[in-house]
N, C-alpha and C positions, 0 to 999 in steps of 0.2 A: 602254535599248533591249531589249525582251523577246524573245526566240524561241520562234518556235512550233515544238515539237515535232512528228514525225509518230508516229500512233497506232502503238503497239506492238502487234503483229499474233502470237498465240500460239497452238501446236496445241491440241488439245484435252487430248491428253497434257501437254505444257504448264502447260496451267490446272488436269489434276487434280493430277499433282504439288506445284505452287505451293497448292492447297486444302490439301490432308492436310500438308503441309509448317508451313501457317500454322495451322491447326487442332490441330496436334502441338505446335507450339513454345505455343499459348495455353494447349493442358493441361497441359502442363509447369508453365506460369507458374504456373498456378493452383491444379494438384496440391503445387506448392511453398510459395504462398502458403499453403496449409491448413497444411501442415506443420506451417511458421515458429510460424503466432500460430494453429490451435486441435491443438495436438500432443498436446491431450488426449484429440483423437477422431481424429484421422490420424495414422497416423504411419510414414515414408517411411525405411528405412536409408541412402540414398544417392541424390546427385542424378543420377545411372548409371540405378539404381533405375527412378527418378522419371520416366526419360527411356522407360527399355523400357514402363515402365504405360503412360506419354501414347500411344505406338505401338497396344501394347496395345488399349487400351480405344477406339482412335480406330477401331482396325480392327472388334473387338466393337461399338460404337454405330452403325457406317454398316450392318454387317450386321443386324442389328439394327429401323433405319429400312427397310434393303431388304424383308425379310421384313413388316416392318408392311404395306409401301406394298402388297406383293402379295396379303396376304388382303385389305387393303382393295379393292384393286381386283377383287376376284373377289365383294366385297358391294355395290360401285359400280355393277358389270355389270347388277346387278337392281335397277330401280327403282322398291322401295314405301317404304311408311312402318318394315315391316318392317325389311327389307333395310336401311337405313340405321341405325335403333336398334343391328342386329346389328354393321354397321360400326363406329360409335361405341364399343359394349360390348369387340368384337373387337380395336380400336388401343388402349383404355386398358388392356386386361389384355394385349396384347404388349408393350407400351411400359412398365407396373408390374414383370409380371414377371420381363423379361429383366434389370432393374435384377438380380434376385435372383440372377441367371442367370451374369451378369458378374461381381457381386460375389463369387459362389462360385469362377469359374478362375479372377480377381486372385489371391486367396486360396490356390488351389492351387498355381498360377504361381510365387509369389513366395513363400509361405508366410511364414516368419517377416520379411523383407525389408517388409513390407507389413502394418499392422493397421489396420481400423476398429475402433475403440472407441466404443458407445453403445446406441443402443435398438434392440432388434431383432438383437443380436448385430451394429452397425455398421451395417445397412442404412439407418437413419437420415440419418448424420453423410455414409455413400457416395451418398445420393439429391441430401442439399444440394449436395454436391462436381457431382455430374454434372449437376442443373440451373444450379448457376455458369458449368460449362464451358462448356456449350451457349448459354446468355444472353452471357458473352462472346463465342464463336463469331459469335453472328449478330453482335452488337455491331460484330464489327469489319468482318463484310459489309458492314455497312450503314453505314457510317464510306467502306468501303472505294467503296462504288456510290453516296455523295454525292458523292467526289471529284471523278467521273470530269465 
């Protein structure tokens, strides 16, 4: 005999906690997994460490999307062929590079706790790390909103 549940009913506060919370724990996962098996281009002093970055970096990348979403929306407002190129041109060079941006306070943050190792003085090895994160991110969104 099955029981049905009633819907779980959550503030907003809530839900954004429950986000950053799951969003935290999967760059951990993943800032870890890098570690493990490529320690030849990451490399983490401690899973403590491991845990302040995931924070870190969770808070830098939403800020990050915020400031994207707002010059875009301020090239959205105007509707030519222009104004949209400029959009386009505008989120790939905030979204490139704030990578650079983030990569440099990890670095200063953590200094020796903390090395990328590879091309570009680590930026490389730091861009694969952050688009994993993100690909898992949504991953488990959309894991998460098939369930439902």
């Amino acid at each position: 005999m099955s029981q049905e549940s009633s819907p779980v009913i959550m503030s907003y506060r809530q839900q954004l906690f429950l986000n950053y919370f799951v969003a935290i724990l999967i760059d951990l996962v993943v800032l870890s997994f890098f570690n493990e098996y490529w320690h030849s281009a990451v490399q983490v002093s401690s899973f403590g460490v491991a845990f302040l970055i995931a924070i870190l970096l969770q808070v830098l990348l939403k800020l990050t999307l915020k400031l994207e979403h707002h010059i875009a929306g301020y090239f959205t407002a105007h509707i030519s062929l222009k104004m949209k190129i400029y959009r386009i041109l505008s989120t790939w060079f905030v979204l490139f590079v704030s990578k650079f941006a983030i990569l440099g306070i990890l670095e200063f943050v953590f200094q020796d706790s903390l090395t990328f190792i590879g091309a570009l003085h680590g930026a490389v090895p730091f861009i694969i790390l952050v688009t994993v994160m993100l690909t898992a991110e949504y991953a488990t969104r959309r894991i998460y909103r098939a369930l439902a």
